[in-house]
C-alpha positions in Angstrom: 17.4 -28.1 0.9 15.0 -30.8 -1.2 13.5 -29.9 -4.2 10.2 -29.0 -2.8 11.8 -26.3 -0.8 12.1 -23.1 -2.4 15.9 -21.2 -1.9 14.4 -17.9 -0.5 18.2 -16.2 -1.4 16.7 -15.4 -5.0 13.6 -13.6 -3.8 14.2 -9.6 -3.3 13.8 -7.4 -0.6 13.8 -3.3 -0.7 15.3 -0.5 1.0 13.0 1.4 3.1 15.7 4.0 5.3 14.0 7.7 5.3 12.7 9.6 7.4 9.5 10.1 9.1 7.1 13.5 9.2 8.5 15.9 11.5 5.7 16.4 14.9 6.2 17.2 17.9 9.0 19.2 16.9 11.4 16.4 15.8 11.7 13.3 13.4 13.0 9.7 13.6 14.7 7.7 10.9 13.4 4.1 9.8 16.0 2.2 8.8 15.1 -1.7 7.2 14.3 -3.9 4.7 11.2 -5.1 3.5 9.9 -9.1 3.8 10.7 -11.0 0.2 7.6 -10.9 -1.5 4.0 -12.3 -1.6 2.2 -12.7 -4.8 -0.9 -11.0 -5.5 -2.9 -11.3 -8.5 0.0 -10.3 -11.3 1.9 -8.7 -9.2 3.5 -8.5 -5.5 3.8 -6.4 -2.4 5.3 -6.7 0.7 5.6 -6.4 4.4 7.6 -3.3 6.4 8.3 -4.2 9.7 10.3 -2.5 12.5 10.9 0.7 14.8 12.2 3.9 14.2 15.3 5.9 15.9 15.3 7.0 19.2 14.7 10.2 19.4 13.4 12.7 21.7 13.3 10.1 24.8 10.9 7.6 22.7 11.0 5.6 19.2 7.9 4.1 17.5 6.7 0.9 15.9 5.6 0.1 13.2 3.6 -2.9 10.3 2.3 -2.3 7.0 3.0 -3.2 3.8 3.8 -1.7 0.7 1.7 -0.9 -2.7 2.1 -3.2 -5.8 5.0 -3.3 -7.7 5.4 -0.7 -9.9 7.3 -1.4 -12.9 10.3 1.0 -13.4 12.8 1.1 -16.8 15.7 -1.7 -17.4 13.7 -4.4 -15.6 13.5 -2.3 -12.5 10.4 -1.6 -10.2 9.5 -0.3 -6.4 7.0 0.1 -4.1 5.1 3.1 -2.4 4.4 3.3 1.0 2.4 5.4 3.3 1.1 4.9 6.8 1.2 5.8 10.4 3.4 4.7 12.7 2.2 3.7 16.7 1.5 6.2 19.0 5.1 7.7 21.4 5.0 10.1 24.0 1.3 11.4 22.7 1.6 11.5 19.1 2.1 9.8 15.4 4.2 10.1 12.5 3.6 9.0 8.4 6.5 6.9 6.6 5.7 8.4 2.9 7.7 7.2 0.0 8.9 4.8 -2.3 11.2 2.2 -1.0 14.6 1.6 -3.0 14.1 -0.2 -6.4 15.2 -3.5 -7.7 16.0 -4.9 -10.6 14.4 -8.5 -10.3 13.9 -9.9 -14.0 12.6 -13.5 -14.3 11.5 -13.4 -10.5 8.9 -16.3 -9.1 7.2 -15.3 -6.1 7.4 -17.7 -2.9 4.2 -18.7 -0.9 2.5 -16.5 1.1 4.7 -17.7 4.1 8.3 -18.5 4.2 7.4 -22.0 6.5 4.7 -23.2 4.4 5.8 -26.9 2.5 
């Protein structure tokens, strides 16, 4: 790696495994991680990506990204998230709550995109 690369193994991710709403008459779980982050204004947020569990003979998909950072005691903070996911086998489900916090003291953000030089 040069110089003018940036080592994208000290940039954070979060936990985001939970469950979904319950419709339909059954939930999925959502396991993953979130991108590392990209800056805005002050602050940062990030991108969720992925599929839930299969369950009941279909699984959903799923891109968003999270709320700002929000600062949390001992140089901690998370992020809260809340949206749909696609539509399975006629219907939807919400992904509501705050993903796993970090403790990321002394943190520069990377670019906007990981391939950008």
């Amino acid at each position: 790696m040069t110089s003018q690369n940036h080592d994208y193994q000290n940039y954070h991710v979060h936990d985001h495994t939970g469950l979904t709403t319950c419709n339909d008459g059954h939930c999925h779980m959502h396991p993953g991680v979130t991108s590392i982050p990209i800056p805005y204004g002050s602050s940062h947020y990030h991108e969720i990506t992925g599929a839930t569990t299969y369950d009941d003979g279909h699984f959903h998909a799923y891109c968003a990204t999270t709320g700002v950072a929000v600062p949390l005691p001992e140089g901690f903070h998370t992020h809260y998230i809340c949206f749909n996911t696609s539509v399975a086998d006629g219907h939807t489900h919400v992904i509501m709550e705050y993903v796993k916090a970090v403790k990321t003291e002394g943190e520069v953000c990377p670019p906007t995109t990981p391939y950008q030089k």
